[in-house]
C-alpha positions as CSV (number, residue, x, y, z in Angstrom):
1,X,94.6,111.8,96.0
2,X,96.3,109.5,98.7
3,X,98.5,112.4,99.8
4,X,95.4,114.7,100.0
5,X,94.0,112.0,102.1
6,X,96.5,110.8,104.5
7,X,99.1,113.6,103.9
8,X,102.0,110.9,103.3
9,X,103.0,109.5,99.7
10,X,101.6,105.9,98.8
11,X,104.7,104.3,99.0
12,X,105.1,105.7,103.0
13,X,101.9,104.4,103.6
14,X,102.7,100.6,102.7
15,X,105.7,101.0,104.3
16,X,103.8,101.9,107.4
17,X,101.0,99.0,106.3
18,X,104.0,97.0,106.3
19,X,105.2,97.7,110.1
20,X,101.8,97.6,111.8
21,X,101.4,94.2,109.9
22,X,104.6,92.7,111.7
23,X,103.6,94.2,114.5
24,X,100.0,92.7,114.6
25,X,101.7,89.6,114.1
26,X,104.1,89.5,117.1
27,X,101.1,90.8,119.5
28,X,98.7,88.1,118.0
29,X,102.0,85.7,118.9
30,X,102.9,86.7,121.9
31,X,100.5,89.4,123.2
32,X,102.3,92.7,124.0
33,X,104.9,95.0,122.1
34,X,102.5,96.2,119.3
35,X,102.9,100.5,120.4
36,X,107.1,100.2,121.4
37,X,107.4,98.6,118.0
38,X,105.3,100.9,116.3
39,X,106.8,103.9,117.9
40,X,110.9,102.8,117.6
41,X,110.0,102.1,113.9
42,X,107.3,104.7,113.0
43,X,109.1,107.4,114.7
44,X,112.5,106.8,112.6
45,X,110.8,108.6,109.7
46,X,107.8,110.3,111.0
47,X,106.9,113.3,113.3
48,X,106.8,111.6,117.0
49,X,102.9,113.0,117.3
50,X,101.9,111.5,113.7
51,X,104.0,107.9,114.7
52,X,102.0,108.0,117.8
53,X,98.6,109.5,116.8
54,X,98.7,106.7,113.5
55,X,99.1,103.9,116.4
56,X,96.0,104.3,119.0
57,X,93.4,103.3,116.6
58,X,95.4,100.0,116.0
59,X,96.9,99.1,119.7
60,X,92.9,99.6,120.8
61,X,91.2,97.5,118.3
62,X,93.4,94.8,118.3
63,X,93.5,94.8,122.2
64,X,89.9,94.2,122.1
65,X,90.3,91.7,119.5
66,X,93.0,89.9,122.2
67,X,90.7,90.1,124.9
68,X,88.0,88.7,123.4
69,X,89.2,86.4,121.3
70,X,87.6,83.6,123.7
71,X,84.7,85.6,124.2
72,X,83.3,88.5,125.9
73,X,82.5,86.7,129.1
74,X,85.7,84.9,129.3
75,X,87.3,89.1,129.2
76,X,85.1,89.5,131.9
77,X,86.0,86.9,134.4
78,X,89.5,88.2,133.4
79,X,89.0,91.6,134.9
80,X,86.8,90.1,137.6
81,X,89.6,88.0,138.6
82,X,92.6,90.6,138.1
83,X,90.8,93.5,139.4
84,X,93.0,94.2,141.8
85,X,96.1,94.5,139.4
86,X,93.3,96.6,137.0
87,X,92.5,99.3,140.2
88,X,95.8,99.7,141.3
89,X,97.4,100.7,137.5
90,X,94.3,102.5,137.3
91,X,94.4,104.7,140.9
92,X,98.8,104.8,140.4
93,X,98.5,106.3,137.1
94,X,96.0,109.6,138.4
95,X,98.5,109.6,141.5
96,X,101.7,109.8,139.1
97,X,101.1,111.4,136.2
98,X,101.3,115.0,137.8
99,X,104.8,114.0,138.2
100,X,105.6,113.3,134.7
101,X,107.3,116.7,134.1
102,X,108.9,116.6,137.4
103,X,110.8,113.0,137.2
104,X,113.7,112.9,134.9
105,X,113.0,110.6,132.0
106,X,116.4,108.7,131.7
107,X,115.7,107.9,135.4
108,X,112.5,106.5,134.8
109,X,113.4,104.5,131.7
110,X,116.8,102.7,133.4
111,X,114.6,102.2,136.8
112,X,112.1,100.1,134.6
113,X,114.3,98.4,132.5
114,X,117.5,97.5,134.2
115,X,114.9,95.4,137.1
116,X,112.8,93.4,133.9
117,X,115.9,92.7,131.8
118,X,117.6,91.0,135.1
119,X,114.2,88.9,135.6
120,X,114.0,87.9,132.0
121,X,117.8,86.8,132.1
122,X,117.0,85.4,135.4
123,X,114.5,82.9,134.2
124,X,115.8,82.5,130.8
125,X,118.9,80.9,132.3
126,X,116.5,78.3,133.3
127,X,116.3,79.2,137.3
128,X,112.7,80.3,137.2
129,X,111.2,82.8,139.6
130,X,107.4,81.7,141.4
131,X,105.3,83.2,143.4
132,X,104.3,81.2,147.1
133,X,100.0,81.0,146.5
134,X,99.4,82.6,149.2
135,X,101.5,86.1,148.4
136,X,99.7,86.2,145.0
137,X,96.9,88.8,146.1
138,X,100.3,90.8,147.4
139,X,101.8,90.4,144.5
140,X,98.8,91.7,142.1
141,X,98.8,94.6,144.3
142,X,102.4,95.6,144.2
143,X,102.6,95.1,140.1
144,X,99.2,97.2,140.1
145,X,100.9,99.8,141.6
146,X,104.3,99.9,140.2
147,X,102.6,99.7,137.1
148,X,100.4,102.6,137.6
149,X,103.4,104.8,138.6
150,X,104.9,104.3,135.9
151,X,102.2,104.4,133.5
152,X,101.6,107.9,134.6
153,X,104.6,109.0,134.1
154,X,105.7,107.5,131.0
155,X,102.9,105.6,129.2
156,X,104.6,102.1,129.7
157,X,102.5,100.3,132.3
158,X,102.8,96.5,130.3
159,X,106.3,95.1,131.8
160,X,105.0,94.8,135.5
161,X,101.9,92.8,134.5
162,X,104.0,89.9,132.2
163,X,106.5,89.7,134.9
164,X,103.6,88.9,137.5
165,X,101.8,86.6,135.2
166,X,104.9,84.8,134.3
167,X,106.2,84.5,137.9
168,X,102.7,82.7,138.9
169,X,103.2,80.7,135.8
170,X,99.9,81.6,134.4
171,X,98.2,79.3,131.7
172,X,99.2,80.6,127.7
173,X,96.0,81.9,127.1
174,X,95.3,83.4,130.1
175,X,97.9,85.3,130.1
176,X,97.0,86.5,126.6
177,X,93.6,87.6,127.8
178,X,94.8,89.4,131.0
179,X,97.4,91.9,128.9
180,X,94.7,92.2,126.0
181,X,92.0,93.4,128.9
182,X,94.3,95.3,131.3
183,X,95.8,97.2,127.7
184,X,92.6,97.5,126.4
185,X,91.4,99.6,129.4
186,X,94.7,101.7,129.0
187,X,94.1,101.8,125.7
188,X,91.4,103.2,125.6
189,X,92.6,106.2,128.3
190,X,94.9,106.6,125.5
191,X,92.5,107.3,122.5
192,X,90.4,109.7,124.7
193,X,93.6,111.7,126.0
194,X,94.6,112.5,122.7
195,X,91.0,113.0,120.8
196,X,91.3,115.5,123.6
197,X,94.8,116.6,123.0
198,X,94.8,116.7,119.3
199,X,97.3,114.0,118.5
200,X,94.5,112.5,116.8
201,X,93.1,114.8,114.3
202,X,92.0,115.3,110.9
203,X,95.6,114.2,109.5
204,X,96.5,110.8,112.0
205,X,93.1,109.7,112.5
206,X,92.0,108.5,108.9
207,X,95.3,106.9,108.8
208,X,95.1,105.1,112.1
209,X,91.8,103.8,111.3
210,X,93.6,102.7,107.8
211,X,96.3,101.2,110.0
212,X,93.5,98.7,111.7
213,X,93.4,96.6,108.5
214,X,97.0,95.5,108.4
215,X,97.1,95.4,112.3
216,X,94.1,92.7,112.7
217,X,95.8,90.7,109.3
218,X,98.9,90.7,111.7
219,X,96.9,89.7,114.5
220,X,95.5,86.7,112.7
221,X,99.0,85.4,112.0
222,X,100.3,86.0,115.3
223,X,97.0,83.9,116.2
224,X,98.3,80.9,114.4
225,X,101.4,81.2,115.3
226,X,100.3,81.2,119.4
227,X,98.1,77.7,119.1
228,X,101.5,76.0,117.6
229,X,103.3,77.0,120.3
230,X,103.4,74.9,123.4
231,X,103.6,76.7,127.1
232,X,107.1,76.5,127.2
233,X,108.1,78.1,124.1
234,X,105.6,80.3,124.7
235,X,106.9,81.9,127.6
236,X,110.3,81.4,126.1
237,X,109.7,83.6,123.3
238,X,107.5,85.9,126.2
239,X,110.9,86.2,128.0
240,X,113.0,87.2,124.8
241,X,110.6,89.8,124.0
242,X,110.5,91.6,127.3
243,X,114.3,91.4,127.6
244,X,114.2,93.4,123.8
245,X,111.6,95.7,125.9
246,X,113.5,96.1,128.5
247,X,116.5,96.6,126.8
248,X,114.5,99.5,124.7
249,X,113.6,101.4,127.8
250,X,117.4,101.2,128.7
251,X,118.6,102.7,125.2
252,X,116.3,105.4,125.8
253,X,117.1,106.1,129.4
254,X,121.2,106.3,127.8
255,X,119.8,108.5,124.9
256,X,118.0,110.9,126.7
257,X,120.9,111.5,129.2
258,X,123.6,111.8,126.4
């Protein structure tokens, strides 16, 4: 009956339960890194289209779970405020994503990942990077954009946004808003793209919404985990995390060229 359901055997589907739980978990802790786990882990023993159809329903619902987790008016003053970061990924990503056949995907992934791992290093080292005030409306702009182009290329629009909110030392759960509204809006280009493209279909889609259950459990945790942690070890464990991003993109730029 499950298997006539899902398609997958029970014990595949708690392993899956399983994955998007610890993923919830690190998302609800730190606020990003829910779809590269999901997709480096899913896609080691399922179809690429099934790992990444089973993971939209999850990555949106909890993003709107982390963006409103203070309320919805608090989300809104969030994109109110960072609405300049919001157009630019948005306008970048229409601008680059006729490209994405055209660039060559090992260049993309190394051009992205060598630049964050050598700013998480950078300020893990303990010499930390800030932004002057007044160049902050620059500064939005410029990770707007770079985000956008790469976004539309690739997917992968996150990394620029955590390196500008932890370069203007943004408060801990500000920053958590900001990436759960600016991915939520992603998100949600994501969901319709493939209800559209049929990557999310009478197979992936009952399982994805199955997948929200242990993805909000995993958020919850992650939750508790966040209000223990104090601004320093929160960015601490930020940084770590987005040098293991970074260092993903890299291992893919290698593996695709090999």
């Amino acid at each position: 009956m499950v298997r006539a359901m899902f398609g997958l055997d029970p014990q595949t589907i708690l392993l899956i339960s399983a994955i998007t739980l610890g993923a919830g978990a690190i998302k609800g802790a730190i606020g990003f890194a829910m779809p590269i786990i999901l997709m480096s882990a899913l896609g080691s023993f399922l179809p690429p289209q099934v790992a990444l159809g089973l993971m939209i329903l999850p990555v949106l619902l909890t993003n709107v779970q982390q963006a409103t987790r203070q309320g919805v008016g608090a989300a809104w003053a969030t994109a109110r405020d960072y609405r300049w970061h919001i157009a630019m990924v948005a306008i970048f990503m229409f601008v680059s994503a006729p490209f994405a056949r055209v660039i060559p995907q090992p260049l993309m992934y190394l051009a992205l990942g060598l630049p964050i791992l050598g700013f998480a290093l950078w300020q893990l080292s303990g010499r930390p990077m800030t932004l002057p005030i007044h160049h902050r409306r620059r500064a939005e702009i410029t990770s707007g954009i770079i985000g956008g182009l790469y976004g539309g290329v690739s997917g992968i629009w996150g990394p620029p946004l955590i390196v500008y909110l932890l370069s203007i030392g943004a408060p801990k759960l500000e920053q958590i808003r900001v990436q759960g509204v600016v991915f939520l809006i992603g998100g949600a280009a994501l969901t319709a793209a493939h209800l559209a493209s049929g990557v999310l279909n009478a197979q992936t889609l009952p399982l994805s919404l199955l997948m929200v259950i242990p993805a909000f459990a995993g958020m919850q945790l992650g939750f508790w985990l966040q209000d223990r942690m104090d601004l320093a070890q929160f960015r601490r464990w930020t940084l770590v995390l987005l040098a293991l991003t970074s260092l993903n993109l890299i291992r893919r730029g290698i593996e695709v060229m090999s």
